[in-house]
C-alpha positions, 0 to 999 in steps of 0.5 A: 377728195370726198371725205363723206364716202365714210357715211356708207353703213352696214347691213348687206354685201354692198354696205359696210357698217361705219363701227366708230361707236362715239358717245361722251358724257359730260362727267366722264372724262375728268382725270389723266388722258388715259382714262379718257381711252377704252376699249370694246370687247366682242365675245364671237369667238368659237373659243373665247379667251376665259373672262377671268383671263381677259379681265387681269390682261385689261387691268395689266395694261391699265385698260380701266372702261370697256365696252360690251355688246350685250350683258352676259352674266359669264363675262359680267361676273368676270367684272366684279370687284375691278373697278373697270367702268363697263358698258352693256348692251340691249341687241335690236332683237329686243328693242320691241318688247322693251318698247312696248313693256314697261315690265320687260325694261324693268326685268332687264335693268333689274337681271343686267344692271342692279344685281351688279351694281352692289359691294364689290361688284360690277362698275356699270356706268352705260347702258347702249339701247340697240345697235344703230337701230336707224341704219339705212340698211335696216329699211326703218324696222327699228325706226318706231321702237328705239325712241320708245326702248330708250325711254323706257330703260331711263325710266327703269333706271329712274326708278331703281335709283340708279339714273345718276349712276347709269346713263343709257344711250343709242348707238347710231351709225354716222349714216344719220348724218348729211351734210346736203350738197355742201359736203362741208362739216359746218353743214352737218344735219340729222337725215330728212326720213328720221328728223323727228325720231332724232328730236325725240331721242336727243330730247331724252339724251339731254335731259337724263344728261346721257351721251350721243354715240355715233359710229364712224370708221376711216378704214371703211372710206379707204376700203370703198373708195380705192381713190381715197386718199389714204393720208386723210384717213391716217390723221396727215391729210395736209395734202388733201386737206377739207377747208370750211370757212376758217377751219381746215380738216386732215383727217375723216374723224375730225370731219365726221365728229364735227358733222355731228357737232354741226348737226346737234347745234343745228337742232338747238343741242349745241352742249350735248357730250359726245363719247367716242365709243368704237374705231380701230383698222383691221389686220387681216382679210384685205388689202388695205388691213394689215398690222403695219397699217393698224398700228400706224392708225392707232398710235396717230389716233391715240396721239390725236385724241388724247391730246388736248386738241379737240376738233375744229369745232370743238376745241381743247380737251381730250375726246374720250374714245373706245378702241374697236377692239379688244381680240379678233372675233372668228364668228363674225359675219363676214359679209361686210368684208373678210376683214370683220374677224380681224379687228383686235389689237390681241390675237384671239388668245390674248397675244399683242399685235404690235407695240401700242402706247395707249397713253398716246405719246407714241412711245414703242412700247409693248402691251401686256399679254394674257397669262395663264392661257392654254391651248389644246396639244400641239398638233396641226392638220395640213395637206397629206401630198398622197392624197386624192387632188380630185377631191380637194377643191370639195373638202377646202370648201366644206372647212371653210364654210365652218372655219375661219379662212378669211387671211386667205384672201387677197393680199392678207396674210396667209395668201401667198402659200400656193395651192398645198399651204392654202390648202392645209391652212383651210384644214387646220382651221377646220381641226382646231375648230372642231377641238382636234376631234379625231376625224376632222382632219380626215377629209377623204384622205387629204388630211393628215395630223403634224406635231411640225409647226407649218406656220410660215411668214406671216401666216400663222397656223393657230392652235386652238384654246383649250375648252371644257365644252363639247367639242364642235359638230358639224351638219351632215350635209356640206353647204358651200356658202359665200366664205366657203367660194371666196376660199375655193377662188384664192386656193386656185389662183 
């Protein structure tokens, strides 16, 4: 068994990111386990649950630490007077100029941080520098700026009197990691090609006291790897069991975590925190991604690391873990895999999944929905059995170039409809994408509009949240790009 196929990372069709962000700060996780759990909120969504909404749904389920993947004032706004610790990001696109000005690293802790950071604002506590910047995929482009970008923030943060309050820190990809020919735990070491970046970073990490963030997913080692055995990445290994000298590893997390572990003793940072920052399983878009299978991850998770275990090589206490994610995102990129919209524990409109106990005593408990949540009529788009068939291949590729029609791929959950319910499902996508605007679901005649619900099974077919915006406007010219073919294939399977 080769546990270390989870050290595969994102970045092109053949390269699925490993999205366990895990940083921990030594001052962080002091109370009752469950503060040591967070939760990271991705806001890629053509209609995005109000920030107000979602942040009463976080306080009702006793969600107190989120993560964010950039700082936009909309939805940092929605934070003030909380108490939720939050964390903001800086994308990589900015990691030059905030490497190379002192001026643009003032700016942005001065317009992201300190204006929140008064009576009754915003609780930020972390500041992630870029996105795992030393990603293999990314042929070095951030290798020579992340460093420089760090050290730039700290010392904004510094200056601003905020260095004790705010730690900032680099999330990377567990791909930084090796292990040799060993493919041993113990053996863990940082990648030849980015040993003295990583020096020069772990350097500031640990004199500013801030956290190292590493991103690992087990689901990716199963959706790889169809011989990977799925009981290691599911926290019951024992069958399957890595044995490294006296210690005996059951599950992908424990094993990365102390790959890690090994490779910051390795370079004289034995004490360095680690904040377990992004893990989760998929519900939709593949196989392997379904809501039986995420809850099961998910409550073994929340059970193994609020527990007082630890790891093997660092045993007792709780680790401190953000839960990837929040809500499914339909703007996400599916080049990783149709799975990459679905990773939230809440439906896009702030709906629960499945029970979850967050405490991690595996009770089957429910979490709390959004309230106050409104949708656009109650009216669908599906296929109109008069319509021109000749065309239909055509107009199913043109909605889900623009749409979401990931859970009709293979074994998700809208898959098994036939030709008429794949075909309406790619239509409705399309209409509520478009806020029910009155030709979008014309498509040559193919299309007409319900007020009969034609979900079925698993399969739902969503209405769309209600927004104040324009609705969305299409290019003239219809392009069939890679979600738009992977459509077309299962319509006529």
């Amino acid at each position: 068994m080769n546990w270390y196929t989870a050290l595969r990372g994102r970045g092109s069709f053949n390269e699925i990111c490993l999205l366990l962000v895990a940083c921990a700060i030594g001052w962080g996780c002091t109370g009752p386990q469950v503060e040591c759990l967070g939760i990271n909120w991705g806001t890629l969504s053509s209609h995005p649950l109000p920030s107000p909404i979602v942040v009463n749904m976080l306080q009702a389920n006793n969600i107190s630490k989120v993560k964010l993947f950039d700082a936009d004032p909309n939805v940092l706004r929605a934070f003030a007077g909380s108490d939720i610790e939050v964390t903001v990001a800086i994308p990589n696109d900015m990691l030059e100029v905030i490497a190379t000005s002192t001026d643009a690293a003032n700016r942005w802790v001065r317009d992201n941080v300190t204006q929140y950071l008064v009576k009754g604002g915003v609780n930020i506590r972390y500041v992630a520098v870029g996105n795992e910047p030393f990603l293999t995929a990314y042929s070095g482009a951030f290798q020579n700026v992340t460093v420089p970008a760090l050290e730039n923030i700290q010392n904004s943060l510094l200056n601003a009197n905020l260095a004790n309050q705010v730690k900032a820190t680099v999330p990377l990809n567990a791909d930084v990691l090796t292990s040799g020919d060993s493919m041993l735990p113990s053996a863990g070491m940082f990648r030849d090609d980015i040993q003295p970046q990583m020096k020069e970073l772990l350097s500031l990490l640990d004199k500013n006291q801030a956290p190292f963030t590493i991103n690992i997913y087990p689901y990716l080692s199963l959706q790889q790897n169809p011989n990977f055995p799925k009981d290691f990445a599911f926290f019951d290994g024992s069958t399957h069991a890595v044995v490294d000298g006296s210690h005996v590893y059951n599950n992908v997390l424990d094993a990365i975590y102390d790959l890690l572990v090994a490779a910051l003793n390795r370079t004289g940072f034995p004490n360095m925190p680690i904040f377990v920052g992004e893990i989760g399983w998929p519900t939709d878009g593949d196989l392997n991604a379904n809501v039986a299978s995420a809850q099961k991850f998910n409550q073994e998770l929340l059970k193994h690391v609020l527990s007082n275990i630890g790891t093997p090589l660092r045993p007792g206490g709780p680790l401190e873990v953000y839960l990837f994610a929040l809500m499914d995102e339909d703007q996400k990129s599916v080049a990783p895999g149709n799975f990459e919209p679905h990773w939230g524990i809440f439906t896009f409109d702030g709906q629960p999944k499945y029970p979850l106990d967050l405490t991690g005593q595996g009770r089957n408990v429910s979490l709390t929905k959004a309230s106050d949540v409104r949708y656009l009529p109650l009216r669908w788009c599906v296929l109109n059995p008069d319509g021109d068939m000749s065309k239909l291949a055509e107009n199913v590729a043109y909605a889900c170039t623009h749409a979401d029609c990931t859970p009709l791929t293979y074994g998700s959950s809208c898959n098994s409809m036939g030709v008429p319910g794949n075909a309406s499902y790619a239509f409705n996508r399309y209409y509520q994408l478009t806020n029910q605007a009155g030709n979008s679901c014309y498509f040559e005649g193919l299309g007409m509009v319900t007020s009969v619900d034609p979900s079925t099974g698993s399969c739902r077919f969503l209405i769309e949240l209600a927004l104040s915006s324009a609705p969305f406007r299409p290019p003239a010219s219809l392009t069939i790009p890679f979600a738009g073919v992977i459509a077309l294939l299962f319509l006529w399977i």
